[in-house]
Backbone of each chain as ProteinMPNN parsed JSONL, in Angstrom:
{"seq_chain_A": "XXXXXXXXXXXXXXXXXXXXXXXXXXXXXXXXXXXXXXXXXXXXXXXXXXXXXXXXXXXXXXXXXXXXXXXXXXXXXXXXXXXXXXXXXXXXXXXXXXXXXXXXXXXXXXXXXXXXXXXXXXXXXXXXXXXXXXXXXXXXXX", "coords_chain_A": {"N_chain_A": [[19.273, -37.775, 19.006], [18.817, -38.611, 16.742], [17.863, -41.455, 14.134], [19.848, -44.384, 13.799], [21.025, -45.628, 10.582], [22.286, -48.019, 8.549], [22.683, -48.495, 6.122], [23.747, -46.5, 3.661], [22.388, -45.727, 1.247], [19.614, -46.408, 1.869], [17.078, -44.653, 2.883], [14.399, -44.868, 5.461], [11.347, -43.905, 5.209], [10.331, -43.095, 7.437], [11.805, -42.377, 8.872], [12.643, -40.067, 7.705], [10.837, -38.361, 8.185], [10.563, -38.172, 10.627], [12.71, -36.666, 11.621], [12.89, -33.784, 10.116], [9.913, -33.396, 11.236], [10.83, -33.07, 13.809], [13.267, -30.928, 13.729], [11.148, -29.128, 13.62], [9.705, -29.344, 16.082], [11.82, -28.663, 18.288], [12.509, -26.414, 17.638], [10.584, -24.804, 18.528], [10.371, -25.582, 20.772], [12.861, -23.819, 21.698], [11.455, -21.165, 20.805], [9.144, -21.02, 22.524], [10.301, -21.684, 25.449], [12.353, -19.093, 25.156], [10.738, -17.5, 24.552], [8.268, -17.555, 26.682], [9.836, -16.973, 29.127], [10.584, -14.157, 28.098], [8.538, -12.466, 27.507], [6.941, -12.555, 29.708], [6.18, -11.422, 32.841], [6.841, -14.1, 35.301], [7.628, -13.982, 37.631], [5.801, -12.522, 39.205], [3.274, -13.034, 38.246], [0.82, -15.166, 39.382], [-1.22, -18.222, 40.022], [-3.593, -19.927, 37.703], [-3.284, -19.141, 35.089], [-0.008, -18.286, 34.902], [0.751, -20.83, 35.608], [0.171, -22.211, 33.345], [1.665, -20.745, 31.754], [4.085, -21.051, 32.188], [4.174, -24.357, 31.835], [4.204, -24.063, 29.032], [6.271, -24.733, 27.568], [7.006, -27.037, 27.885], [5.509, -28.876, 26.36], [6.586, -29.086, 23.474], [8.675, -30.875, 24.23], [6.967, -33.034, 24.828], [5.936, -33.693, 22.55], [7.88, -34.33, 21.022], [8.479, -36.995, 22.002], [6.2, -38.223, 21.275], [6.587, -38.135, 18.88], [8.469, -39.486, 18.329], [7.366, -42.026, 19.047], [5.837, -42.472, 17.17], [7.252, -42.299, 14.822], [8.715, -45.095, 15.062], [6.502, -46.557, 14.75], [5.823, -46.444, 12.552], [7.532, -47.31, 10.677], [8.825, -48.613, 7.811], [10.81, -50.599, 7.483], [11.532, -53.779, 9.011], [14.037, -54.652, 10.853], [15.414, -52.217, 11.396], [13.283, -51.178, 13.082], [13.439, -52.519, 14.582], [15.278, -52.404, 16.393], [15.477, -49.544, 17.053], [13.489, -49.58, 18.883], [14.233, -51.285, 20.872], [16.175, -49.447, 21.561], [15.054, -47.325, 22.392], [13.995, -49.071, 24.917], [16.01, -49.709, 26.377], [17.084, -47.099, 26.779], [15.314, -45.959, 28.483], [14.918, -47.623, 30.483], [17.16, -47.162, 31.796], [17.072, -44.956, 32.466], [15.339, -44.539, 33.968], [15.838, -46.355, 36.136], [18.331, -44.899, 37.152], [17.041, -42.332, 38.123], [15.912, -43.511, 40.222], [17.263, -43.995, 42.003], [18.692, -42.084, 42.68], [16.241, -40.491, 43.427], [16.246, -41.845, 45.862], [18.636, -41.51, 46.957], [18.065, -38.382, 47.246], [15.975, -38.418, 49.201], [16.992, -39.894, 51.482], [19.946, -39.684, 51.626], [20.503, -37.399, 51.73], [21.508, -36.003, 49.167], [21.41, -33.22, 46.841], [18.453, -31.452, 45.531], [17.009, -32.679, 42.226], [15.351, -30.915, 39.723], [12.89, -31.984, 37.984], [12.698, -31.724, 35.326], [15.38, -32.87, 33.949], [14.76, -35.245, 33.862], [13.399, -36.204, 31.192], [15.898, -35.274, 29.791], [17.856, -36.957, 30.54], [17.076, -39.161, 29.359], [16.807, -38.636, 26.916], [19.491, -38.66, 26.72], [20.277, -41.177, 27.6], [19.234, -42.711, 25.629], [22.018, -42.853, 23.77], [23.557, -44.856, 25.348], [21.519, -46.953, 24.869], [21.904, -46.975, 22.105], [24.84, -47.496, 21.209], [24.457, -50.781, 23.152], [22.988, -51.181, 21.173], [25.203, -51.638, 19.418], [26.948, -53.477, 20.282], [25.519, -55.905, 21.161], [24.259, -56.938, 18.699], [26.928, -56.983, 17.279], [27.788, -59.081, 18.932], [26.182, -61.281, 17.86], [26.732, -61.722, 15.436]], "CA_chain_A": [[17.94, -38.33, 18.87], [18.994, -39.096, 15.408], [17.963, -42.589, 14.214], [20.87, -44.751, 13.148], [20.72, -46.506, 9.784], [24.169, -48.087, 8.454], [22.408, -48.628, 4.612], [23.969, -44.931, 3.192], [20.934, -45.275, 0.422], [18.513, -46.508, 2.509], [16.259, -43.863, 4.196], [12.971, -44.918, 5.707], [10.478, -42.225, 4.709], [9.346, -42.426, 8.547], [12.879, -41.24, 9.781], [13.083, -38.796, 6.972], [9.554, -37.367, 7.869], [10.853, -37.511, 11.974], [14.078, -35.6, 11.203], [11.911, -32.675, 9.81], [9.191, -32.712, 12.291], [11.71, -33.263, 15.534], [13.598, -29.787, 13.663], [10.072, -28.216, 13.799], [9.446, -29.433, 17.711], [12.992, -27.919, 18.662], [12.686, -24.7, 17.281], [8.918, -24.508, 18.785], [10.884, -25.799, 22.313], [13.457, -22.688, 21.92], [10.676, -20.004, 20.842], [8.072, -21.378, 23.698], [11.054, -21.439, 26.541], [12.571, -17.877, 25.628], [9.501, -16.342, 24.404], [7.36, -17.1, 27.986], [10.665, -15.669, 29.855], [10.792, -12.616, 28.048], [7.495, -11.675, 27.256], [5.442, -12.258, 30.638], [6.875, -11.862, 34.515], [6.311, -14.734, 35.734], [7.575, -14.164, 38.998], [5.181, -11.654, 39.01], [2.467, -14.049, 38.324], [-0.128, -16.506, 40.374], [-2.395, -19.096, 39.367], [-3.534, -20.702, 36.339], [-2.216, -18.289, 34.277], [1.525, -18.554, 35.489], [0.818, -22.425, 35.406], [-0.161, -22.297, 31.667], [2.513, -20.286, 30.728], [5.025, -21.939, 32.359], [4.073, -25.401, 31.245], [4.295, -24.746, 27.237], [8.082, -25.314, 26.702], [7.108, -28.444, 28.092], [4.716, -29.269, 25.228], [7.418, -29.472, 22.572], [9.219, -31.951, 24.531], [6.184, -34.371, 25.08], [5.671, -33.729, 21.062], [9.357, -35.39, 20.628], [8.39, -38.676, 22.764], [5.115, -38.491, 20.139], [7.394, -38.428, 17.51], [9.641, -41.013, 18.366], [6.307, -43.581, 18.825], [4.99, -42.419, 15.521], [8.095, -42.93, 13.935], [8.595, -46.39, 15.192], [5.039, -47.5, 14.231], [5.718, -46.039, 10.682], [8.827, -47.456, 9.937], [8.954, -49.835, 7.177], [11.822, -51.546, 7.936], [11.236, -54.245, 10.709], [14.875, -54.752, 11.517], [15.948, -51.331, 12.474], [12.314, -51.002, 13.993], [13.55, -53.561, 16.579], [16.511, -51.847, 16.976], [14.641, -48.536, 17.866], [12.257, -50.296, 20.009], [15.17, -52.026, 21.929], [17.218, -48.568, 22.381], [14.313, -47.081, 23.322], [13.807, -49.682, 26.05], [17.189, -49.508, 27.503], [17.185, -45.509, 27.35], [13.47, -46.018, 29.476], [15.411, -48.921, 31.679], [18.793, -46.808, 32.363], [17.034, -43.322, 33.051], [14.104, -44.848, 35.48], [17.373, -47.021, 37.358], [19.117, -43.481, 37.822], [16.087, -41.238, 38.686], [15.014, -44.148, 41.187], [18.283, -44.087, 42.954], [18.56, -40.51, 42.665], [15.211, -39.938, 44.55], [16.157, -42.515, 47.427], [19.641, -40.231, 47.407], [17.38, -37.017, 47.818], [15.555, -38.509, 50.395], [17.395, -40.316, 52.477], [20.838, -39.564, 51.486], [20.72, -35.783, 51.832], [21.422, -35.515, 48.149], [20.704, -32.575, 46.51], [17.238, -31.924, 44.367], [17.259, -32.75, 40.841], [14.404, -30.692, 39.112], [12.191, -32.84, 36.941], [13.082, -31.201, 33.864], [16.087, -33.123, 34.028], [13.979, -36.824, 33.576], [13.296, -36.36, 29.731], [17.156, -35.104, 28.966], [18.855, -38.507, 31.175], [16.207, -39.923, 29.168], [17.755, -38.498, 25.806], [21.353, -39.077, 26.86], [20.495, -42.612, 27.555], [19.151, -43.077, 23.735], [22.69, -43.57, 23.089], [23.714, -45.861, 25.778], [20.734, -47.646, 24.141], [22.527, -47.28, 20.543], [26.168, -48.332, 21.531], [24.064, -51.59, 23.731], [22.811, -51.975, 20.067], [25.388, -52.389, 18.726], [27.686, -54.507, 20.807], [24.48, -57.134, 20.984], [24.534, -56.845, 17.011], [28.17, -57.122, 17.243], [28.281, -60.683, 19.478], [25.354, -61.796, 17.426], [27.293, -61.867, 14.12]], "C_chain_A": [[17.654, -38.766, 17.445], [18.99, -40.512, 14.886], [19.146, -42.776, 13.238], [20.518, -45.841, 11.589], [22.149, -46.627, 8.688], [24.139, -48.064, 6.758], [22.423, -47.142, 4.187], [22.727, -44.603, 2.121], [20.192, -45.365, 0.877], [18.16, -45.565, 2.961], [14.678, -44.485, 4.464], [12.428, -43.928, 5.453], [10.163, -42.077, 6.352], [10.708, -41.795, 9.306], [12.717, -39.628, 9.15], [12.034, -37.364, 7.591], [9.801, -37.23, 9.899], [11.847, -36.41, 11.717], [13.54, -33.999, 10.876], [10.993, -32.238, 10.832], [10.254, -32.688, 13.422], [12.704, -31.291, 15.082], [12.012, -29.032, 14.153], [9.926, -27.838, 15.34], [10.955, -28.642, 18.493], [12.996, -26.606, 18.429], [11.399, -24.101, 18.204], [9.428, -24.647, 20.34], [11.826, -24.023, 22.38], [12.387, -21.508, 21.804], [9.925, -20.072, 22.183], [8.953, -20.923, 25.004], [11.729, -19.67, 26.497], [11.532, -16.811, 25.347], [8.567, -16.229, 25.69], [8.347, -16.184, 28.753], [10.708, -14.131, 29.582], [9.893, -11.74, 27.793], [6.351, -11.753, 28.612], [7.047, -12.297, 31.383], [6.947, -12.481, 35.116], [6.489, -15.057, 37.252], [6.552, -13.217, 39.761], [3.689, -12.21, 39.047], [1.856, -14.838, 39.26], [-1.182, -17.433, 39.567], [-2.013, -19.758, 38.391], [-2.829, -20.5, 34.983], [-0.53, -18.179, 33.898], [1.639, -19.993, 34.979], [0.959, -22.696, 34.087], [1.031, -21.65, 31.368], [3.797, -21.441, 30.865], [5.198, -23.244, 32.297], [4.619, -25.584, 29.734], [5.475, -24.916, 26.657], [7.98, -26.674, 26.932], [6.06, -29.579, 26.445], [5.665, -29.748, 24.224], [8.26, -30.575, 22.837], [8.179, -33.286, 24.874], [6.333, -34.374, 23.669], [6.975, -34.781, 20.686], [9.217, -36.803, 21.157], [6.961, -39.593, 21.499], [5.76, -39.09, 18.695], [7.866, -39.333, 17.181], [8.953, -42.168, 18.722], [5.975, -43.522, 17.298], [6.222, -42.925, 14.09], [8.551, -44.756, 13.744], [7.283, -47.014, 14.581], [5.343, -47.169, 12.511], [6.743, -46.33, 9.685], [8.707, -48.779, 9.257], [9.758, -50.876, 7.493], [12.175, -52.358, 9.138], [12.201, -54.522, 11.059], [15.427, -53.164, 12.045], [14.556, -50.844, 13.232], [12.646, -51.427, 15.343], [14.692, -52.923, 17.01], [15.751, -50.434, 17.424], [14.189, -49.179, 18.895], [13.177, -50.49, 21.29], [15.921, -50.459, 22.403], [16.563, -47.676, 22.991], [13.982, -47.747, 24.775], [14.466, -49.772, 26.718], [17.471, -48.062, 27.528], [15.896, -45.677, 28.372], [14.734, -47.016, 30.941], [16.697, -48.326, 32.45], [18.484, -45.346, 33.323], [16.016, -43.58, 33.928], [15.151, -45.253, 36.649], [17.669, -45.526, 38.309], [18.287, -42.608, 38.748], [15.513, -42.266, 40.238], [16.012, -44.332, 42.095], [18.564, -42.803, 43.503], [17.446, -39.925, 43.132], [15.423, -40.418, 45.916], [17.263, -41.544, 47.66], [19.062, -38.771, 47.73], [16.924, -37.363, 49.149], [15.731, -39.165, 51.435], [18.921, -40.265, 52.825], [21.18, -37.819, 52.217], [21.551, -35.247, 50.163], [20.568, -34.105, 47.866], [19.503, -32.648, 45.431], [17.455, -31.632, 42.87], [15.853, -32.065, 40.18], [13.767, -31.99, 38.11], [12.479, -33.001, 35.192], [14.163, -32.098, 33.404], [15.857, -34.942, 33.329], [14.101, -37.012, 31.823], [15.087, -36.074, 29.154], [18.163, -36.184, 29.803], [17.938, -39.471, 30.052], [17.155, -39.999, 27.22], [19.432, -38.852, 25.721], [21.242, -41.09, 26.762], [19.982, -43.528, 26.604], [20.819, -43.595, 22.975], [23.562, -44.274, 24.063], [23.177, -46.882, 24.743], [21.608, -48.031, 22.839], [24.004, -48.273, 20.881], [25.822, -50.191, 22.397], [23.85, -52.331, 22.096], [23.674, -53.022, 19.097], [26.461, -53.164, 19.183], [26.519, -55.826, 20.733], [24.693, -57.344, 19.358], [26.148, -57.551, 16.926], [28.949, -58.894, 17.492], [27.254, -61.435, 18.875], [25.816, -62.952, 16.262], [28.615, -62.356, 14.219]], "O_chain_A": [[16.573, -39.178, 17.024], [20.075, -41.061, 15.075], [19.507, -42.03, 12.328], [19.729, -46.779, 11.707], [22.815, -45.713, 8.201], [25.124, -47.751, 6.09], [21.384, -46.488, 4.272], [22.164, -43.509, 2.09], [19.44, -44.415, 0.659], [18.992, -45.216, 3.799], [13.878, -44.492, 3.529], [13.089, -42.889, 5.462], [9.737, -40.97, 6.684], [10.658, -40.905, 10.154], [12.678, -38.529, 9.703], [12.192, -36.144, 7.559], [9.258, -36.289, 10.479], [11.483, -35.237, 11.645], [13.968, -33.098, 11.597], [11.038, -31.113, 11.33], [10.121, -31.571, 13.921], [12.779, -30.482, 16.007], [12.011, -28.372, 15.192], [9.969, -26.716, 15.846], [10.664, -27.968, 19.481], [13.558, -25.782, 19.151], [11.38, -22.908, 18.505], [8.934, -23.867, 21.154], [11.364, -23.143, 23.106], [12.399, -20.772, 22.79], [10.107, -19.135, 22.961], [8.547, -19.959, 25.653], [11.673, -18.989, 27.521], [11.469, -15.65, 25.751], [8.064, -15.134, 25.942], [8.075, -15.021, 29.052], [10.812, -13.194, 30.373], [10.09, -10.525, 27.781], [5.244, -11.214, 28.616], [8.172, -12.701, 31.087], [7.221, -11.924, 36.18], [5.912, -15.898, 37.941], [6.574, -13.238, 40.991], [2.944, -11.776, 39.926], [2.644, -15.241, 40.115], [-1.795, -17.115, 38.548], [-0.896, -20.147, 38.05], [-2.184, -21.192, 34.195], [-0.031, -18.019, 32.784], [2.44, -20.335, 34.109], [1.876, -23.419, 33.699], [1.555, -22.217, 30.409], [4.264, -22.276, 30.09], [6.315, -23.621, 32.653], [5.18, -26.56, 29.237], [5.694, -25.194, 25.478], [8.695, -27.483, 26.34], [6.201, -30.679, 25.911], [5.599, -30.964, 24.048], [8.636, -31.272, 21.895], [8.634, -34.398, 25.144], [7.072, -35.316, 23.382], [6.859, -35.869, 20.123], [9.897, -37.704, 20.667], [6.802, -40.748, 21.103], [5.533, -39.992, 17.889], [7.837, -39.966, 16.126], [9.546, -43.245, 18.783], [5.899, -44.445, 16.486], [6.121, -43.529, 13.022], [8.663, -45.427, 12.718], [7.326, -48.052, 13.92], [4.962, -47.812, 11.533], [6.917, -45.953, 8.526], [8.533, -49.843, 9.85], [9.325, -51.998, 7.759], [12.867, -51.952, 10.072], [11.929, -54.992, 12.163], [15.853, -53.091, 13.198], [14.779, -50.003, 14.103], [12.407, -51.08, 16.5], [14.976, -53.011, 18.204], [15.431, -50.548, 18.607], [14.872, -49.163, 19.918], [12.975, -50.021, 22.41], [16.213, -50.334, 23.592], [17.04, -47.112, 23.976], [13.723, -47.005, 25.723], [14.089, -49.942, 27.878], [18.221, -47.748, 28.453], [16.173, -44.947, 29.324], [15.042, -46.71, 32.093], [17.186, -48.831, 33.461], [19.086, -44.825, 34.261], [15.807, -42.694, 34.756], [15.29, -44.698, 37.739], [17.414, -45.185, 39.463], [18.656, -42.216, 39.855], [14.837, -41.767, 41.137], [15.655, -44.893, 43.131], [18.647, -42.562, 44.707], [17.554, -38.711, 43.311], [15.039, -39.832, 46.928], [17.031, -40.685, 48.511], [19.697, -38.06, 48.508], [17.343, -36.772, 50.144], [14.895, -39.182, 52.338], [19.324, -40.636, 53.928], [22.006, -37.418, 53.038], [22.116, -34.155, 50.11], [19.481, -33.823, 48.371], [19.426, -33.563, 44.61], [17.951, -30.609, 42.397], [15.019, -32.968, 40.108], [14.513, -32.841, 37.625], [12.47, -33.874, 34.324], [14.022, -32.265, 32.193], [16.593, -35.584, 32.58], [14.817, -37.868, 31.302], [15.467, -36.673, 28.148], [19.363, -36.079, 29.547], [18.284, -40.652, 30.013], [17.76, -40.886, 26.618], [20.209, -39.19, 24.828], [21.884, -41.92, 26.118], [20.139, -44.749, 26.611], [20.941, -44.373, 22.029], [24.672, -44.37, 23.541], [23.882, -47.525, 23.965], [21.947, -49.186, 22.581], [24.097, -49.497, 20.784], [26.788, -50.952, 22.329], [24.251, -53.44, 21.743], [23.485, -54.082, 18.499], [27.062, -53.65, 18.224], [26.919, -56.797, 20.091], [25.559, -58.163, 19.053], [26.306, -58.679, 16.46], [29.818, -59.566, 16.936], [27.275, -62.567, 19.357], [25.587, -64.15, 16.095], [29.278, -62.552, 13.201]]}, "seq_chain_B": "XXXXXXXXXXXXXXXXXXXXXXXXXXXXXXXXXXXXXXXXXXXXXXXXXXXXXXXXXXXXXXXXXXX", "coords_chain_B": {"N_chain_B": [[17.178, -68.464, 12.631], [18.144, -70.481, 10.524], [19.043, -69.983, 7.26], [18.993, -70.027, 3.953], [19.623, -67.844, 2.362], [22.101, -66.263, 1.814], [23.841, -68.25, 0.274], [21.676, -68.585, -1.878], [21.813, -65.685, -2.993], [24.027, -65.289, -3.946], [24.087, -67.132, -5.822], [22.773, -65.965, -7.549], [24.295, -63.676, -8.611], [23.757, -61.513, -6.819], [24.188, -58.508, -4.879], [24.071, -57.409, -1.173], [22.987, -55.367, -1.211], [21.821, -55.176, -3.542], [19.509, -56.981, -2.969], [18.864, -55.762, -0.662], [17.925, -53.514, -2.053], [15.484, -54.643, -4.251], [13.598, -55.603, -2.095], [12.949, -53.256, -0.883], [14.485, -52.528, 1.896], [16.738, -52.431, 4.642], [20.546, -52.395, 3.831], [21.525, -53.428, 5.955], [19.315, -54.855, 7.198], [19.034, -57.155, 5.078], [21.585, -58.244, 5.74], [21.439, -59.068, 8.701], [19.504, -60.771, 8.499], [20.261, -62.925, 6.648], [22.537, -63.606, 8.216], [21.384, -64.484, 10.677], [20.963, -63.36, 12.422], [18.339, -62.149, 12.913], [15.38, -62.41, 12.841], [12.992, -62.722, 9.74], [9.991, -61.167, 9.854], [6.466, -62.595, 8.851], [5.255, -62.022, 6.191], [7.962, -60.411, 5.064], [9.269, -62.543, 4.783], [7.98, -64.325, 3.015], [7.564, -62.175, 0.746], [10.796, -62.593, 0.083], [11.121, -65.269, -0.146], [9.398, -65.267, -2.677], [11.201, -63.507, -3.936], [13.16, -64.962, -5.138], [11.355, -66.991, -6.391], [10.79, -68.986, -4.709], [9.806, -71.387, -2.818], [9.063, -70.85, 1.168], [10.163, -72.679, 2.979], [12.45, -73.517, 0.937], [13.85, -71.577, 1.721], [14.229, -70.937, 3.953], [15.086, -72.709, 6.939], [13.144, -74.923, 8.833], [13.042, -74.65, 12.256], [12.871, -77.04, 13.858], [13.856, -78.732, 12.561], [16.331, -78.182, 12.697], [19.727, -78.962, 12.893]], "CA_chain_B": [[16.957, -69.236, 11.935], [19.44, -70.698, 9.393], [18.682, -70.024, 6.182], [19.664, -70.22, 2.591], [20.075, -66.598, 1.861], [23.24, -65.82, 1.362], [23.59, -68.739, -1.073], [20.689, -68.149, -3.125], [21.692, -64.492, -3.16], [25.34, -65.698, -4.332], [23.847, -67.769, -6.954], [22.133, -64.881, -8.587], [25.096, -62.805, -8.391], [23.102, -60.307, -6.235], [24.903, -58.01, -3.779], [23.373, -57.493, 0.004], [22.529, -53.83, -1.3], [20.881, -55.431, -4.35], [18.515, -57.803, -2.4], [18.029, -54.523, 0.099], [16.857, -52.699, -2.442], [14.351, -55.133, -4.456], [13.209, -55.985, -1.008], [12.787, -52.393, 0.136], [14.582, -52.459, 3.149], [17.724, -51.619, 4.529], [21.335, -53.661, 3.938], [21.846, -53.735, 6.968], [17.973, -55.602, 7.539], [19.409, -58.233, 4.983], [22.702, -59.028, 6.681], [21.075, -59.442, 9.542], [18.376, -62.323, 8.043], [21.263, -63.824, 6.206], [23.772, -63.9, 9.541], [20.517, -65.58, 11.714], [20.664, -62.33, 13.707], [17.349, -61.52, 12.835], [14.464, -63.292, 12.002], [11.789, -61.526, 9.009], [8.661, -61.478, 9.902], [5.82, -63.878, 7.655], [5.438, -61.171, 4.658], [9.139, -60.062, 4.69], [9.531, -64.109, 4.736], [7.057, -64.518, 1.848], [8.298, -61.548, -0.016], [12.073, -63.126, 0.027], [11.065, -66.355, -1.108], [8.981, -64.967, -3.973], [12.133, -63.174, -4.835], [13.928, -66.106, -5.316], [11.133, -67.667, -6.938], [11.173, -70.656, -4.132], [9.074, -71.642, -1.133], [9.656, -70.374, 2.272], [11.118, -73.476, 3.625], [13.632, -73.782, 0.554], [14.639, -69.939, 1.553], [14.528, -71.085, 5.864], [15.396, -73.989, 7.42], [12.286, -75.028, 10.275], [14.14, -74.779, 13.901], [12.397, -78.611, 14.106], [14.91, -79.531, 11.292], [18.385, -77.477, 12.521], [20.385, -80.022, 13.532]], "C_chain_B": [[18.034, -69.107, 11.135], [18.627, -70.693, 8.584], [19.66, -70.266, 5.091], [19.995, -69.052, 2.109], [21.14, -65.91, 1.102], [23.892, -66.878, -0.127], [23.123, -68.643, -2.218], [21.021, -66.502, -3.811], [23.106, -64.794, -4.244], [24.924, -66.363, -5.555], [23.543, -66.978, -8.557], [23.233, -63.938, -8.948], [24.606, -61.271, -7.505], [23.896, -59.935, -5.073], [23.647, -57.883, -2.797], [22.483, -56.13, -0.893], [21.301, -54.199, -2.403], [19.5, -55.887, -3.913], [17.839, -56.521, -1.54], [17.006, -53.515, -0.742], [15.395, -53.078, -3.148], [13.229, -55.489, -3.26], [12.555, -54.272, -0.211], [13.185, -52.119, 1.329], [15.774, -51.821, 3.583], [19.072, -52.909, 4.435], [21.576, -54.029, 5.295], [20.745, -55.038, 7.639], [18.293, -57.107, 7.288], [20.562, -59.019, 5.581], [22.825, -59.106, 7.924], [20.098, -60.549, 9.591], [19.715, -63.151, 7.876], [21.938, -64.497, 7.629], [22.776, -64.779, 10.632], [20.398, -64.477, 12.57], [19.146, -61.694, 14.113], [16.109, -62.301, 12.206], [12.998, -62.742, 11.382], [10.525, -61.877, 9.527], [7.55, -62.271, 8.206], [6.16, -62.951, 6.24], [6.574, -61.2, 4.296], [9.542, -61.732, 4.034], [9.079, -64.471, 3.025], [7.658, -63.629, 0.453], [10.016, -62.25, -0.78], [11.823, -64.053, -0.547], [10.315, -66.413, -2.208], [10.008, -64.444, -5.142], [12.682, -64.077, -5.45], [13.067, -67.225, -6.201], [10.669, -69.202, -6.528], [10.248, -70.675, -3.127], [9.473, -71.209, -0.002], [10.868, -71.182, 2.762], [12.045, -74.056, 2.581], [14.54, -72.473, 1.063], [15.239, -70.648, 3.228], [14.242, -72.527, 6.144], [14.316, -73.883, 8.544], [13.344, -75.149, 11.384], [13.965, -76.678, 14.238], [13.284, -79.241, 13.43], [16.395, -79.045, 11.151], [18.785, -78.761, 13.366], [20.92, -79.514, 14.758]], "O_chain_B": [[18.736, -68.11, 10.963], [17.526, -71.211, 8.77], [20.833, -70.613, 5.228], [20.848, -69.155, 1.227], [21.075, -65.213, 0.089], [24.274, -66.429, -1.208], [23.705, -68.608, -3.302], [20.577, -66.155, -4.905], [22.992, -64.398, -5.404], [25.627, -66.021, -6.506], [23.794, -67.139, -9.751], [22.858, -63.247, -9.895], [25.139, -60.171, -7.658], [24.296, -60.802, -4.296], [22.497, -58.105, -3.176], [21.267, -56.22, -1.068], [20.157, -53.754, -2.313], [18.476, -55.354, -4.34], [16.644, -56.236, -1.62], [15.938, -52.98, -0.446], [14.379, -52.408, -2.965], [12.047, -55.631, -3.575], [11.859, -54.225, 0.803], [12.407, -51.469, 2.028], [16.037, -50.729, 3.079], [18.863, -54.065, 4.803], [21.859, -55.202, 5.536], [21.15, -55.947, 8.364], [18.174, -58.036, 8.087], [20.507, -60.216, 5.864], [23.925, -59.202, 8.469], [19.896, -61.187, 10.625], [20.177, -63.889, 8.746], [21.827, -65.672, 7.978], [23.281, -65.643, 11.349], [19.671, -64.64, 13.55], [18.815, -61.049, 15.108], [16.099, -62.709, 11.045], [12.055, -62.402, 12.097], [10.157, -63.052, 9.542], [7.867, -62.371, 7.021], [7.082, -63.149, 5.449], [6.778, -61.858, 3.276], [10.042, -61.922, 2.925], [9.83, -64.8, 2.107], [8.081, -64.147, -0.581], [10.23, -62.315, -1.99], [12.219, -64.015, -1.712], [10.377, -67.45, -2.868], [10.002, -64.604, -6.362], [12.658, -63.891, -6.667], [13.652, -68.187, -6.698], [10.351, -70.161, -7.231], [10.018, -69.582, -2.61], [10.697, -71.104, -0.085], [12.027, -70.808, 2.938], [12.606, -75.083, 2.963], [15.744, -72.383, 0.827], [16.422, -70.793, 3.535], [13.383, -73.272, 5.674], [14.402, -72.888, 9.264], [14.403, -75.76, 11.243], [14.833, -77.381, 14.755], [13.514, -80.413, 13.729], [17.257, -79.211, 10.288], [18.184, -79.332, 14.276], [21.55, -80.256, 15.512]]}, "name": "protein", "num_of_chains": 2, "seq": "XXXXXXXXXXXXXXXXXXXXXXXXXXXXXXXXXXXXXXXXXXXXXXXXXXXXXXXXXXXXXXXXXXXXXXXXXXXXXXXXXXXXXXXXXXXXXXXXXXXXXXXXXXXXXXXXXXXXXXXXXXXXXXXXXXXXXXXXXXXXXXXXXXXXXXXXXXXXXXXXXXXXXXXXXXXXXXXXXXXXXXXXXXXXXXXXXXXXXXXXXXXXXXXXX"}
């Protein structure tokens, strides 16, 4: 989830200042996910309560999709902006394809079920489809 | 867009890295203007041909005028 930038001096200040927060949101994803398991029961649990707990590992992973707009809007540099933008749009375009074939295979295939959880990390894997797309387009450009 | 870039940059003796860095950007940003792969937006545009000292359209060729 590491942006690419090929200028070894160059850093944008808005990667530098994702790179930092995206460590923060990761560590806050590992405490949140083994700290609800081991400190409540949750099978044990009903309601809102249960619901709430078991939602907030999810928080740190919306925070990373936050991140990765805020960084794009904040990035000085409008050529690897477009290159974000674009590998963002083919990680969005490769992991909707899959999940939308992969629901008609659940439900009409007799596929098995794919939890949800699963959407945001096809979503991260296909960030570097996106990159390698980059840079073959880059590649036949030049 | 075709430009003059790489010329003008050549003239000055300025490396890509040089122009990246008076420019703020990244080398990679400029050898992607230079190559036509990429086309700067107005400021970046404006900026570049201030570097140089020159008008936009001595820095970029209009698309109305590529042969």
């Amino acid at each position: 989830m590491t942006t690419h930038v090929a200028n070894t001096r160059y850093r944008d200040p808005a990667t530098k200042r994702y790179n930092r927060r995206m460590i923060g949101a990761m560590l806050s994803y590992i405490v949140l996910l083994f700290g609800v398991q081991r400190a409540f029961d949750l099978d044990a649990m009903h309601g809102p309560a249960r619901w709430v707990l078991a939602a907030l590992p999810g928080l740190p992973v919306a925070a990373v999709f936050w991140l990765i707009g805020d960084m794009i809007l904040d990035m000085r540099d409008e050529y690897l902006r477009l290159l974000e933008v674009r590998k963002a749009l083919i990680a969005t375009g490769v992991s909707m394809t899959l999940v939308s074939i992969l629901g008609f295979l659940e439900m009409l295939g007799g596929a098995p079920h794919l939890p949800l959880f699963y959407v945001p990390v096809l979503w991260f894997g296909s960030l570097g489809i996106g990159q390698c797309a980059n840079m073959l387009i880059e590649q036949q450009r030049s | 867009m075709i430009n003059h870039l790489r010329a003008l940059r050549a003239a000055r003796g300025w490396s890509q890295q040089h122009l990246a860095e008076l420019l703020e950007v990244s080398r990679q940003s400029v050898n992607a203007i230079e190559t036509g792969r990429y086309d700067p937006s107005l400021p970046l545009a404006f900026k570049l041909a201030e570097l140089f000292d020159l008008a936009i359209e001595d820095v970029f060729v209009s698309p109305s005028k590529e042969q």
